[in-house]
C-alpha positions as CSV (number, residue, x, y, z in Angstrom):
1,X,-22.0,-12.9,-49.6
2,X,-23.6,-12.1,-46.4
3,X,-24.4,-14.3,-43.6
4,X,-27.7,-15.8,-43.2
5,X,-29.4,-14.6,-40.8
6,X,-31.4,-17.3,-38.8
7,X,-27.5,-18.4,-38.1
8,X,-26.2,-15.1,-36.3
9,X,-26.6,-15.2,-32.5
10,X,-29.0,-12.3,-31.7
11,X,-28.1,-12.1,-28.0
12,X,-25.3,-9.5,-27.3
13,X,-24.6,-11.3,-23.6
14,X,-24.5,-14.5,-25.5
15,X,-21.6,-13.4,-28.0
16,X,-19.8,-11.5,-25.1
17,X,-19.8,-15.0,-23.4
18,X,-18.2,-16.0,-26.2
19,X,-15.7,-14.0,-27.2
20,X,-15.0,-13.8,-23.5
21,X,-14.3,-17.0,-23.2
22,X,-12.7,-18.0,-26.0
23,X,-9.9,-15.2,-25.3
24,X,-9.4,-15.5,-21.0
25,X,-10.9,-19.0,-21.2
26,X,-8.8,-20.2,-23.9
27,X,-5.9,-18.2,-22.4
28,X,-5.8,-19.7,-18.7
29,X,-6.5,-23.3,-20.1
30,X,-3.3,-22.9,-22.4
31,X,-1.3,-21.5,-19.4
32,X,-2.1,-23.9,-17.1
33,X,-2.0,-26.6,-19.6
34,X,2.0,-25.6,-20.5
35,X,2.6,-25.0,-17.0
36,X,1.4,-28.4,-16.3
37,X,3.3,-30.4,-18.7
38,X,6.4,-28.6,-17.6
39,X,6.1,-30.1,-14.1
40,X,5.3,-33.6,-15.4
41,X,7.6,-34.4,-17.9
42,X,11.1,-34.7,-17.5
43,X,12.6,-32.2,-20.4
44,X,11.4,-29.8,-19.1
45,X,13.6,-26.7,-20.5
46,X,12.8,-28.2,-23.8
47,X,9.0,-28.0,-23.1
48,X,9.4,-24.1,-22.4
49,X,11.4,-23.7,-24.9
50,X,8.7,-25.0,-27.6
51,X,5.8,-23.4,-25.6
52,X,6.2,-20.5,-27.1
53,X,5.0,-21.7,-30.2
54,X,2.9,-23.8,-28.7
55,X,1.0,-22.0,-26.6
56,X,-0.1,-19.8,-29.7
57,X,-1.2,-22.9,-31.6
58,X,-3.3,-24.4,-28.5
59,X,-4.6,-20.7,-27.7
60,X,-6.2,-20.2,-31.1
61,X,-7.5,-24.1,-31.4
62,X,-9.4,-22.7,-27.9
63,X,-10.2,-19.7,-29.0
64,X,-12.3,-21.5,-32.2
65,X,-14.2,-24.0,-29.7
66,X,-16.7,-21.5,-28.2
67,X,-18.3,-20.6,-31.2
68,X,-19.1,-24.3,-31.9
69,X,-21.5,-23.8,-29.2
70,X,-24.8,-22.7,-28.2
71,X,-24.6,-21.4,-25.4
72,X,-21.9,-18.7,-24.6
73,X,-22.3,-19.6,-20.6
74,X,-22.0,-23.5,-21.0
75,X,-18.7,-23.1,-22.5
76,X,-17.5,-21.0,-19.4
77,X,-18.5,-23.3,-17.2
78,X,-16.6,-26.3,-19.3
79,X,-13.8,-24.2,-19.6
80,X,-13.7,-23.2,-15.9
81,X,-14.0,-26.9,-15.2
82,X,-11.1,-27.8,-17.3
83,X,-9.2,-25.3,-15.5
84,X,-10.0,-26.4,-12.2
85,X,-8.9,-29.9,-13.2
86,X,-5.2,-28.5,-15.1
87,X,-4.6,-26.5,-11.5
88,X,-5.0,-29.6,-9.1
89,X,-3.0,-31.3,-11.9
90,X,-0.4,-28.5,-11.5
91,X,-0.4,-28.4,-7.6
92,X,-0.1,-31.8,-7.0
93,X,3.2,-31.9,-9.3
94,X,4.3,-28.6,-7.8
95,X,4.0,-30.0,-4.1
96,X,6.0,-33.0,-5.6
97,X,9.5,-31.0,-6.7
98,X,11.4,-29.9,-4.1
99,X,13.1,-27.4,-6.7
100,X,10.2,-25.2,-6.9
């Protein structure tokens, strides 16, 4: 059964700002996210260890969010804002270990 039409985006920037970022978005907000915990927490072999399947998991949950939206462009600037907020997260706990 096809898809209705009215529903399909008819804007090919809008679904390249999708896909976009839902696949480098999604990916540098898993990364940091992982990279993140790793610092805070205080298993932190056992966090990379299960990261691998976890990143994955949280990639594809990411990946899915963009096309809840709109706008293509609103969800790179939410996801650029997330990652601006994971880094300072991960700097601040990367200027606290002196093993880094």
């Amino acid at each position: 059964m096809p898809a209705n039409q009215k529903y399909l985006n008819k804007s090919s920037w809008q679904q390249f700002a999708k896909i976009s970022s839902g696949i480098l978005g999604g990916y540098i907000i898993t990364a940091l996210l992982h990279m993140s915990i790793t610092l805070w927490l205080p298993y932190s072999k056992e966090v990379l260890v299960t990261s691998i399947i976890s990143f994955f998991i949280v990639w594809c949950f990411f990946l899915i969010i963009p096309f809840l939206f709109k706008n293509g462009w609103k969800v790179w600037g939410l996801y650029m804002l997330i990652s601006i907020i994971l880094y300072s997260i991960y700097s601040c706990g990367n200027q606290n270990n002196p093993f880094i």
